[in-house]
Backbone as numpy.savetxt, mean C-alpha at the origin, in Angstrom:
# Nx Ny Nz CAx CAy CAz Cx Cy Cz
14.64 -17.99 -0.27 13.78 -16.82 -0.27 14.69 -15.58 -0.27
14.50 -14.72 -1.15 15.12 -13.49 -1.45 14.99 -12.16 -0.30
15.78 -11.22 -0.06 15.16 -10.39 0.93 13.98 -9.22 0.42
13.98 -8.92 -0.81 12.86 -8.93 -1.44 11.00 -9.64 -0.96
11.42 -10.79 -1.66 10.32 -11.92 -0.87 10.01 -11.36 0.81
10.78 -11.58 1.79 10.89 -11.28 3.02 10.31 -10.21 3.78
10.53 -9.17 2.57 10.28 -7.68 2.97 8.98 -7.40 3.01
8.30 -8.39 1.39 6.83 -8.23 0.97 6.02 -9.21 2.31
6.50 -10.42 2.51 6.16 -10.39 3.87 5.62 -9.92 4.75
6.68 -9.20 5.60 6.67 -8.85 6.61 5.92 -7.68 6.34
5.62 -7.13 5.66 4.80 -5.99 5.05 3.27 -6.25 5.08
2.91 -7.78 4.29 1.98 -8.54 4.57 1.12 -8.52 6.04
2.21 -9.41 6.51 1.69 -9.78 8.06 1.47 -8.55 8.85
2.24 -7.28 8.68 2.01 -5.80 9.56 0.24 -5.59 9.26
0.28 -5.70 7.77 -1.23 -4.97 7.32 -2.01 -6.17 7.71
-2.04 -7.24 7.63 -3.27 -8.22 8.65 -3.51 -8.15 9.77
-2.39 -7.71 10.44 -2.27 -7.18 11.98 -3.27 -6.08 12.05
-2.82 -5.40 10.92 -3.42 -3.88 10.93 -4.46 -3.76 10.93
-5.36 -4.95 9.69 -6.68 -4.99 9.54 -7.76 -5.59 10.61
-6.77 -6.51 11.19 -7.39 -7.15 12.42 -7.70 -6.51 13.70
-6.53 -5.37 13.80 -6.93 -4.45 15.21 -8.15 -3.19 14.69
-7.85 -2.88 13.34 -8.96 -2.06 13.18 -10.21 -2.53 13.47
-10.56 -3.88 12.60 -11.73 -4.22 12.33 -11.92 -4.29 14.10
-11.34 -4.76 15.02 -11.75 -4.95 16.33 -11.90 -3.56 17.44
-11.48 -2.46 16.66 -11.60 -1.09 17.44 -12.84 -0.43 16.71
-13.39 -1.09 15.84 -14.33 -0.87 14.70 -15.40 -1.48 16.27
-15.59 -2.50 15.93 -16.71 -3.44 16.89 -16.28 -3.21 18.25
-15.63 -2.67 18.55 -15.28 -2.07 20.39 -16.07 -0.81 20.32
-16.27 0.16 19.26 -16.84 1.04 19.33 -17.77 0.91 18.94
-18.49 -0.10 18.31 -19.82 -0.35 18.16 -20.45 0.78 17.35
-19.58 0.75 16.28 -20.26 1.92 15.20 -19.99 1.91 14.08
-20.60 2.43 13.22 -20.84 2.17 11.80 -20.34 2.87 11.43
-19.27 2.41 9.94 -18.40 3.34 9.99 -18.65 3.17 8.23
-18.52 4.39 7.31 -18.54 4.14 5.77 -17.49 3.65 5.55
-16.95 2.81 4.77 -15.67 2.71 4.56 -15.35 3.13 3.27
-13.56 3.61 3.02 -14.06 4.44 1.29 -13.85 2.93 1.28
-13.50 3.37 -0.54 -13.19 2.23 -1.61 -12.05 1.41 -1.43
-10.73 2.15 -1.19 -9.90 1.40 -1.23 -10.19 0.17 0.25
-10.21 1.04 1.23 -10.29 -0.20 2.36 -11.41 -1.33 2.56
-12.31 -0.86 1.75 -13.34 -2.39 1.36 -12.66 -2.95 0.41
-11.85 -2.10 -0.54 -11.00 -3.32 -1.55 -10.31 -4.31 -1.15
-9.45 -4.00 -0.23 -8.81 -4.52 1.14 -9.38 -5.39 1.73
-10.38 -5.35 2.65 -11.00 -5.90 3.59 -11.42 -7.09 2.13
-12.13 -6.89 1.35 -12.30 -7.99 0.64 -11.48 -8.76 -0.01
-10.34 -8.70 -0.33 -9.30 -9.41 -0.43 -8.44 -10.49 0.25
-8.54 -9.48 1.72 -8.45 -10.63 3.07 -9.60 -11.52 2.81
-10.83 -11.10 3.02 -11.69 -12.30 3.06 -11.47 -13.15 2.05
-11.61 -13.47 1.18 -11.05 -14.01 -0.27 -10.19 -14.79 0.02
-8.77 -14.67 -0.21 -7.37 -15.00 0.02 -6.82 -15.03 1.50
-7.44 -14.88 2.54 -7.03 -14.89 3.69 -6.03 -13.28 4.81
-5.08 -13.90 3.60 -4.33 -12.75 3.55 -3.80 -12.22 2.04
-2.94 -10.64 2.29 -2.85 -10.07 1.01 -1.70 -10.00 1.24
-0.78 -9.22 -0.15 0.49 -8.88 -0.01 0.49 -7.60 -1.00
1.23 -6.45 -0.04 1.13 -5.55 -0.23 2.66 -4.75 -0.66
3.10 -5.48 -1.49 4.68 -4.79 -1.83 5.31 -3.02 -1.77
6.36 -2.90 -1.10 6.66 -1.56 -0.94 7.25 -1.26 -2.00
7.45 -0.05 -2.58 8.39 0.82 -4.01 9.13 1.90 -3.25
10.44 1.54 -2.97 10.60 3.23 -2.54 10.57 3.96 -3.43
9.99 4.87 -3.19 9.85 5.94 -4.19 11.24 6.94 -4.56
12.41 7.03 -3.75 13.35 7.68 -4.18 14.61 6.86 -5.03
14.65 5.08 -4.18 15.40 4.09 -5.04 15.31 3.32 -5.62
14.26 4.15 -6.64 13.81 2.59 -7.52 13.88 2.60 -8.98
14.59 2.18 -9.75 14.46 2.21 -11.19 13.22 1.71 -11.66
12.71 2.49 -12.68 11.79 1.72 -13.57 10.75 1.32 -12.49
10.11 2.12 -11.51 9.46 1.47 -10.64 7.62 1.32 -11.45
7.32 1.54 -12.34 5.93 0.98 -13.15 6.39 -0.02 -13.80
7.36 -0.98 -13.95 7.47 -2.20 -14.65 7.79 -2.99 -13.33
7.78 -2.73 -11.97 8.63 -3.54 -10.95 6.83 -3.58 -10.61
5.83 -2.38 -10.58 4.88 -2.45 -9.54 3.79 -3.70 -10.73
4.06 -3.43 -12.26 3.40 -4.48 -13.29 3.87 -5.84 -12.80
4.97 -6.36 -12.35 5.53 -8.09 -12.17 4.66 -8.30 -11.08
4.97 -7.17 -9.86 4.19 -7.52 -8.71 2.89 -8.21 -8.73
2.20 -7.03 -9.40 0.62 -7.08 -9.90 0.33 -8.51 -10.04
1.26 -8.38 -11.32 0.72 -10.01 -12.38 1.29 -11.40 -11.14
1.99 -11.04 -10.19 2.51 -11.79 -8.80 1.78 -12.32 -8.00
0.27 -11.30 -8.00 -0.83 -11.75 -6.85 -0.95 -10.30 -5.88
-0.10 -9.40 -5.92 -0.32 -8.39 -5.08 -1.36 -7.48 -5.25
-2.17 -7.37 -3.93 -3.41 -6.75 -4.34 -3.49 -5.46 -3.99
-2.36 -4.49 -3.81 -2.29 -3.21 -4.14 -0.09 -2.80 -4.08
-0.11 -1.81 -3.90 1.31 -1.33 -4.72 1.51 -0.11 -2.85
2.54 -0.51 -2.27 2.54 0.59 -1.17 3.31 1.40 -2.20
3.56 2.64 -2.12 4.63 3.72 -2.62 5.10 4.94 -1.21
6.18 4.52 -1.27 7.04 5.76 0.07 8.03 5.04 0.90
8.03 5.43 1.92 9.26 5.00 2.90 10.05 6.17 3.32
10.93 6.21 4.03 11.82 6.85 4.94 12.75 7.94 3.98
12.98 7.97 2.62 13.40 8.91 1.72 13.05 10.29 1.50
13.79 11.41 1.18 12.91 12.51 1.01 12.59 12.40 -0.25
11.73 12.68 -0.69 11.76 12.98 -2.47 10.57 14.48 -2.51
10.87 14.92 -3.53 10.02 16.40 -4.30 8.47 15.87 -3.96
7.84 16.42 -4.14 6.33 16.01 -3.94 5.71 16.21 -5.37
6.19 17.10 -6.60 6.26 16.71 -7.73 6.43 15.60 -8.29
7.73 15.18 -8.08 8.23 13.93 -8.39 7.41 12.82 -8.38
7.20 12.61 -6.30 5.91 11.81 -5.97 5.19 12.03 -6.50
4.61 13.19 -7.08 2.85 12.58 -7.74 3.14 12.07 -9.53
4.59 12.24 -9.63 4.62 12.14 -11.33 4.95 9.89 -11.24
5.61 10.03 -10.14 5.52 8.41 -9.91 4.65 7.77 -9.75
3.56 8.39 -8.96 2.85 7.51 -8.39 1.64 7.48 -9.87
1.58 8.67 -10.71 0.68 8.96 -11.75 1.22 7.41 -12.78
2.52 7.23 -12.98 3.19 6.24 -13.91 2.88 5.16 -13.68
2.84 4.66 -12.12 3.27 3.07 -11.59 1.21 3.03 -11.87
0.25 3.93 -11.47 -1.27 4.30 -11.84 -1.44 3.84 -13.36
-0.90 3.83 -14.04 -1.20 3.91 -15.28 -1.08 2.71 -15.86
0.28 1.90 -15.33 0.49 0.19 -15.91 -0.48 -0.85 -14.68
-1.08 -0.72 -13.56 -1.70 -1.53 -13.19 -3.22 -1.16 -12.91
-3.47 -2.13 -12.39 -5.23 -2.60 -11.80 -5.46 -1.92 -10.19
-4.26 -2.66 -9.74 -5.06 -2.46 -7.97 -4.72 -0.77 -7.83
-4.86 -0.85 -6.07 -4.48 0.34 -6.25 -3.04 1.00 -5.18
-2.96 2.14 -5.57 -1.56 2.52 -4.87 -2.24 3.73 -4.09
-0.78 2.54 -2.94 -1.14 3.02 -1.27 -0.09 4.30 -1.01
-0.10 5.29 -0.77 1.05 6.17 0.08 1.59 5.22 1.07
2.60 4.87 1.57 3.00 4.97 3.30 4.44 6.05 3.10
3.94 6.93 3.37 5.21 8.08 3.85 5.50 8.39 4.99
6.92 8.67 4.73 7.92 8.54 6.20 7.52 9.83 6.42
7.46 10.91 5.80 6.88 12.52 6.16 5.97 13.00 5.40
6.05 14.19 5.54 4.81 14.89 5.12 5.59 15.33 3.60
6.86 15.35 2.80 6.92 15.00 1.56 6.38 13.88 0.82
5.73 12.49 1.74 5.43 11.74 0.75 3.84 11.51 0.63
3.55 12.94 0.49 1.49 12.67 0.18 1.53 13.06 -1.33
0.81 12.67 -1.80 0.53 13.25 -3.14 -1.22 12.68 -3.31
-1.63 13.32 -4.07 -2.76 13.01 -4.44 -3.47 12.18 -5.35
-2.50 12.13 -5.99 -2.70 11.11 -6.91 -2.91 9.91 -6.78
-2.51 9.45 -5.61 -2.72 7.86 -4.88 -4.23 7.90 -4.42
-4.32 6.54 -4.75 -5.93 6.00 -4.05 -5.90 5.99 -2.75
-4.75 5.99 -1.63 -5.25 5.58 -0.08 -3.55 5.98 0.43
-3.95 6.62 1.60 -3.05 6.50 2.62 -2.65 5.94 3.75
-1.11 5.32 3.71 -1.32 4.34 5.26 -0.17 4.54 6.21
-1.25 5.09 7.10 -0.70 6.01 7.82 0.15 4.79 9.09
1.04 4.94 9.72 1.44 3.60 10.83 2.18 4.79 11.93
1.81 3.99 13.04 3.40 4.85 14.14 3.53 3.44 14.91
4.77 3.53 15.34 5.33 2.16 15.72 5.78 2.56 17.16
């Protein structure tokens, strides 16, 4: 297994974690909540497949990152994270995230290390503090 493989992983198992404490702070609060699109895309995917895999792109070290987020895709991954701990332009970010948008299906997640990595152009943000 590649550290690649490993990474998508452990990336995996964080967001089942993730989905599992929500959905249970969801039903602790005993309230109805809309959900957008992307996170019922989500939530239905888990149900489906159990679990998902959610591959990261850094967005500042990645060559060719719309032909890396297309292998993924065609891989089984049921959305594309884009960000990490890098600074990059927020131009930049939305001209990436518009490209890697354009060759696939699912959809692309923000997780940014700061407030350089929002752009709008992404379907969903995921937000974490550790």
């Amino acid at each position: 297994m590649d550290i690649e493989t490993i990474q998508i992983c452990i990336v995996s198992v964080i967001l089942e974690s993730w989905y599992r404490q929500t959905l249970k702070w969801h039903l602790y609060f005993n309230r109805k909540v809309a959900l957008g699109k992307v996170e019922q895309y989500l939530r239905d995917e888990i149900k489906n497949h159990g679990t998902i895999c959610l591959p990261l792109i850094d967005s500042e070290n990645s060559t060719d990152a719309a032909s890396t987020a297309k292998i993924v895709e065609e891989r089984g991954a049921s959305a594309i994270l884009v960000g990490g701990s890098s600074v990059i332009d927020q131009l930049e970010l939305a001209k990436l995230v518009a490209e890697i948008k354009s060759t696939i299906n699912v959809p692309v997640i923000l997780f940014p290390g700061n407030v350089t990595g929002v752009s709008p152009k992404a379907d969903a943000i995921l937000f974490s503090s550790l």
